[in-house]
Every structure is written in structure tokens, then in C-alpha cells.
Phi, psi and omega in degrees: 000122159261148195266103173263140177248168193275121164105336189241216196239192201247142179249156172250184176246112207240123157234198198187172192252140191275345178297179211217136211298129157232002175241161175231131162213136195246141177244125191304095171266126173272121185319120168254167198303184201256131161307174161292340160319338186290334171299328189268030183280145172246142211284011192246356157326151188274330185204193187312135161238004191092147156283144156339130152204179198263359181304044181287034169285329195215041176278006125234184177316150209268168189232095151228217148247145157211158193276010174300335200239054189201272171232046174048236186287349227270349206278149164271179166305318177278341193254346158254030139277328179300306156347297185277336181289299191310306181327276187335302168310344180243039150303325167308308177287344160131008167303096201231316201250111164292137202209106161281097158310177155359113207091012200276354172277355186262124193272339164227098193270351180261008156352156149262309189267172189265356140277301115047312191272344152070073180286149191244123182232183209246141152327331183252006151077040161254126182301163198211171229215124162326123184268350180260014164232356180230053238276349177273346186267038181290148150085035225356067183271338227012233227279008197270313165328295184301328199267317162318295186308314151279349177272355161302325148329314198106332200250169182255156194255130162198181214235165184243133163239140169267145196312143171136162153236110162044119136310004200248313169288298144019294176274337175252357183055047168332145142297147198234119192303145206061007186223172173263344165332162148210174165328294184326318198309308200252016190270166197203040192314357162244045170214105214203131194279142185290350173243024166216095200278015163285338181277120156272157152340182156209136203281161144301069168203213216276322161316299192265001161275314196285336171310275175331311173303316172321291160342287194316304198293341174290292220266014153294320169303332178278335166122024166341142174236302215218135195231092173310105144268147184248165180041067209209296183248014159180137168100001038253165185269146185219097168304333202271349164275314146002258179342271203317316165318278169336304174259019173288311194309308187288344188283282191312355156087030186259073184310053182275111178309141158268109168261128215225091195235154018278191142244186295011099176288132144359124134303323196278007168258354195306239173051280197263275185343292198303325172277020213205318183224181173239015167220114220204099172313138168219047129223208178251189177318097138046330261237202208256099193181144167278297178243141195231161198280312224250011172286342163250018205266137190296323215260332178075030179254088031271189186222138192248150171350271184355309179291332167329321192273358182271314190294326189276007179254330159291315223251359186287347129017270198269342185270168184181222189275158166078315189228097173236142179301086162292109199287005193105179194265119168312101162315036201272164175005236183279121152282074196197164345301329203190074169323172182286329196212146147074175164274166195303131181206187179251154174296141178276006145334112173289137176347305167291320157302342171270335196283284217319296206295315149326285170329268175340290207296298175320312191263010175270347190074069190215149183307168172236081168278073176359120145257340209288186166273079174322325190259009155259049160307100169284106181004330175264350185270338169322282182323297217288339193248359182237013174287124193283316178332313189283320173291343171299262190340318173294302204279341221219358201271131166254343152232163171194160176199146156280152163259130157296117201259131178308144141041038203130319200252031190297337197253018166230156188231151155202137182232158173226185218160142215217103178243178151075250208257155162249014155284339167241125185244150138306106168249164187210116165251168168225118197247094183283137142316108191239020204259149150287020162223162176289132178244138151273127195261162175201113168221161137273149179288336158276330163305307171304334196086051195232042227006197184306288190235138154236163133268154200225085151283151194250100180304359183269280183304292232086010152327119126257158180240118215289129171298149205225171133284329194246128191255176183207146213171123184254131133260153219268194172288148164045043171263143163245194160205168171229135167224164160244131206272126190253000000 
């Protein structure tokens, strides 16, 4: 039965596949030229920090939360307030944007069968927010009660979509608002993303822009800040919804970031990605493993930390203000009631590998993203997420790079970094363990390629160390240290 309410539009039903990306194919976009912005870069970096851009939405790395790898399709209204209340509180260290994934259109998101979950869209063939799970977006208000209610907060609102259009607006040919369109006009019905069959394509033409604008323009009313598309930037990469998105978002006159997922994105796309978003997945999922099945896997699913250090190290290059690689979402602590993958658990990540996985995302400058389950938050992933220190660098570094280590030195990773005036720069390294064992580290500091003498503190303990010629170090299996170099 559909329903009309006073004020809104009649919702139909929509279902979709619950699985995770396994095939890949890439599409060719042709580059339009570098804005003018591109003059304003400033030219006294000591090496690459990112171009200039007007994204100041995403002038540094973005810092939040999202409910995927907690509670997959399931979360409601009440449990991302509980949520957004815990958020809120480490707002100080630079925690801001609550980010509802995946499902939030499904009136049975634990369906079995894919009519079963039962989607909820608009006459004009826009997923529209469960009412029975969202109980303020009653009276075709959607997400704008909830998105006020977090910018009260301090925090910013953002939504997870997967790319596309509806197969149900399709079939029923919807009107496309504000236009003489209708759905048929913008589907691209032999273009279907592969791990999800709710969706047809959306064409390159006027039609399938005028769709998007549409969106865009709802969920600016609602107060969108920040908008994940999935099955967008590998699995397939679709440059031409790119575009249209991107430039559906500047029609609203909205800063809303654009995130762009899964990865592996191109590399050979960095380019067009920079001009078009302010996030760019550069693997597949994430999840809580040092090493994972999909780290050898064509798809790259799930994917464990350890990999992480090769992909921030291509892409390092290309990020800066306005642009960041994204490496995925930090797995910390309790994943529960109904991760995105696998069963409810607390992360088997070990202590030392969420500080390292931490450690890496900070000085690579790569977002900072939540997974756990905010209200079992335990006391050492609270600490490990509130050292500013370490988050200074991710927020505050205008450059960073890995370094190549000689010889000898195959089971370490090192990055530096660059903070504060840059005729005097702050600088900070980090020296990773990749071994399955404890390593004793003994260098000179010119051996590493760090000059001569330092004093050192170890942002972690709060060690200081007395200037040396010599660093010295014991690290555990997969350990890090961080120092800031005097």
C-alpha cells in the first residue's frame, strides 16, 4: 500500500543487494584545464603540500564518524544520537562530522530476502528516510529535523548513497522535479553497479543532471555537510556521474564535501578526482586485520592495515588541502551490534596496531574516521583518539612523505612531516615495525636521512630524549613510535 501524507510525496519500494564490490572496470574521462587557483599555490614548500582550492570545507583532513563498521544497514534515530552525544563530546580534539551510512531508506534493514527491506523513495524517485526508523523525518520533513539537531551540536551531518538511479523509479518513470524529465529520460539501464542491483546507471546527458540536481538540492534542504557515493570510484569508476554530482553539489550554493567510494581509485585519475571531490577511497574496505584475504584478492576485499602503507604512499603526492586520499575507516573498538562484514566483535586489531593505524593515517594526512560504536567506547581507544598531539599533525602538517630507508632497514616504514612557520618548520617522524616480531631499532639519524643530532619526545609515552646523534628503539610486532624532532 502507498501512503500519501500531508506535505510530502507517496513513497514506493525499492530493494538492492546487500553484498560488497567484486568486479572492477574503468572509464575513460577527458581532463578540462586547471582552474585559476592552480597560480595560487604557494611556491616555497619544501616538497609536495597539495594545490590551493576554494574546498574550504576540507581544508584539512576531514575528522569524523560513520555507522558502517558498527552498525552496517541497522542504525536508527536513536542510536546515531547516542552516537552523535559521544562525538560531540571529543569535539575539541577535531571530531565533527556524524555520517549515516548505508540503509537508512530501508523500512527492514535485517530483511532476508531484497523485497523484504522494503525501500522507501518519493514521487519523484528520491530515497527518502525510513519512517519507521527515523522517526522525525514523519511529515515529509527527511533528514532536516535530524541535521539541525546535530549542527546544535557543533557537529556536521552527512549521508551515505550509493550512485544511481532507483530501478523502481525507473519502472514507474518518475518525474524528475523541476524538469519536463522523467526517469526513463536518465537511466542508463546497461550500467548497473555489480555488487548492488538496486540501481540502473545514470546517462550522460541533461536528464540524468537534472536527476542529480535534484537530489543535491533535497538534501542541501535538509542540511547535508558531507555526502559518501559508493560504487562510484572503482568497481566501476563512472567519471560521468563524478562530474554530474559534483556539479549538482555547486548548483546548491552548499559546501557540501563529496566523498567518493570504494577504492581503489585510479591513480591515473588523481587529476579529475581533485577536481570533482574532497575524498577519494584509495583501497577497498578496511577492516580490523593486520593482514586480510583481500589483500591478495583482484578486488581487494576486505583489505588489512599492513596495505595501507604502500597505497598512502602513491597517492602521497597528489593530497593537500581540498584533497585527501582516503584510506578508509579506523576499526577501533567495539564493532557491534551489526558490523558492515563479519560478526559482532570488539576489534581483533591489537593495541599496537590501532596506535600504528592511527599513527600512519595522521602523519599521511589521510581522513580520520570512526567505526566503533561510540557508546561502548573503552578507555585505551578513547585515549589512542584523543592525543592531540598526534592529531595536530593530521590537522596541522602542510606536508608529509614516506622516506626510503637503506639497506638493512626492510621491515621499517618512515614518514616525516612538516608543521608550523616554514621558514622554521616543526618537524615529525614516524617509524613503523611491519615485522611479526619485536624489532630493536640503532641508527644514526643520518643514516636514516634525518640529519646529524636531534632531541626528540615520543608523542605517545611523552618521552623526552636528550639530543643524540643516535635514535635507539625497541619496537613490539606491527609498533610504532612518533617523535616531534627539537
Amino acid at each position: 500500500m502507498i501512503l500519501e501524507e500531508p506535505g510530502t510525496e507517496a513513497a514506493v519500494h525499492q530493494p538492492r543487494l546487500a553484498t560488497r564490490p567484486s568486479t572492477q572496470q574503468y572509464e575513460d574521462q577527458p581532463m578540462r584545464l586547471r582552474s585559476l587557483v592552480r597560480a595560487l599555490t604557494l611556491a616555497s614548500l619544501v616538497f609536495n603540500s597539495g594545490p590551493a582550492t576554494a574546498a574550504t570545507q576540507a581544508s584539512g583532513p576531514p575528522m569524523g564518524w560513520n555507522s558502517w563498521d558498527a552498525y552496517g544497514f541497522t542504525l536508527d534515530e536513536q542510536t546515531f544520537k547516542a552516537n552523535a552525544e559521544k562525538l560531540a563530546e571529543l569535539r575539541s580534539y577535531g571530531w565533527t562530522y556524524v555520517v549515516i551510512d548505508e540503509g537508512w531508506y530501508m523500512d527492514n534493514p535485517r530483511g532476508a530476502h531484497l523485497a523484504e527491506r522494503s525501500y522507501q523513495l518519493d514521487r519523484r524517485g528520491l530515497l527518502v528516510p525510513s519512517q519507521k526508523r527515523y522517526s522525525s523525518a514523519a511529515n515529509g520533513a527527511g533528514f532536516k529535523p535530524l541535521a539541525d539537531w546535530a549542527h546544535g551540536r557543533g557537529l556536521k551531518f552527512g549521508l551515505h548513497i550509493v550512485r544511481g538511479i532507483p530501478k523502481q523509479a525507473v519502472e514507474r518513470n518518475t518525474p524528475i522535479a523541476g524538469t519536463a524529465f522523467h526517469a526513463a529520460d536518465a537511466a542508463d539501464t546497461g550500467e548497473t553497479c555489480p555488487w548492488d542491483d538496486g540501481n540502473f546507471g545514470v546517462r550522460d546527458n541533461a536528464a540524468g543532471q537534472a536527476y542529480y540536481d535534484s537530489m543535491l538540492r533535497l538534501y542541501a534542504r535538509w542540511g547535508v555537510d558531507f555526502l559518501k557515493v559508493d560504487c562510484i570510484s572503482a568497481h566501476p569508476f563512472r567519471a560521468s556521474e563524478i562530474r554530474q554530482i559534483h556539479g549538482a553539489i555547486q548548483k546548491t550554493g552548499r559546501p557540501i564535501l563529496l566523498s567518493l567510494s570504494p577504492g581503489p581509485t585510479p591513480l591515473e585519475q588523481a587529476d579529475f578526482v581533485k577536481r570533482n571531490a574532497q575524498m577519494w577511497r584509495i583501497s577497498n574496505d578496511v577492516w580490523d586485520g593486520w593482514r586480510l584475504d583481500g589483500d591478495t584478492r583482484p578486488s581487494g576485499f576486505p583489505f588489512g592495515v599492513s596495505g595501507a602503507f604502500d597505497t598512502l604512499a602513491r597517492w602521497n603526492p597528489v593530497v593537500g588541502p581540498g584533497n585527501w586520499a582516503d584510506a578508509d575507516m579506523l576499526p577501533f573498538g567495539a564493532l557491534k551490534p551489526s558490523p558492515g562484514w563479519g560478526e559482532p566483535r570488539d576489534s581483533r586489531l591489537t593495541p599496537e596496531e590501532m596506535r600504528t593505524q592511527f599513527t600512519l593515517w595522521a602523519i599521511a594526512r589521510a581522513p580520520l574516521i570512526l567505526g566503533a560504536n561510540l557508546t561502548e567506547l573503552d578507555h585505551s581507544t578513547l585515549k589512542l583518539i584523543t592525543n592531540r598531539d598526534v592529531i595536530r599533525i593530521n590537522q596541522q602538517a602542510w606536508a608529509s612523505r614516506p622516506i626510503a630507508l637503506p639497506a638493512g632497514f626492510e621491515n621499517y616504514r618512515l614518514w616525516e612531516a612538516f608543521a608550523g612557520h616554514r621558514s622554521r618548520p616543526t618537524r615529525y617522524i614516524a617509524i613503523f615495525n611491519l615485522d611479526d616480531a619485536p624489532r630493536h631499532l640503532s641508527a644514526q639519524w643520518a643514516q636514516l636521512g634525518l640529519g646529524v643530532r636531534h632531541a626528540a619526545r615520543e608523542l605517545w609515552s611523552g618521552e623526552v630524549r636528550r639530543a643524540s646523534e643516535q635514535l635507539s628503539l625497541d619496537l613490539p610486532p606491527h609498533g610504532s613510535a612518533v617523535f616531534k624532532l627539537d
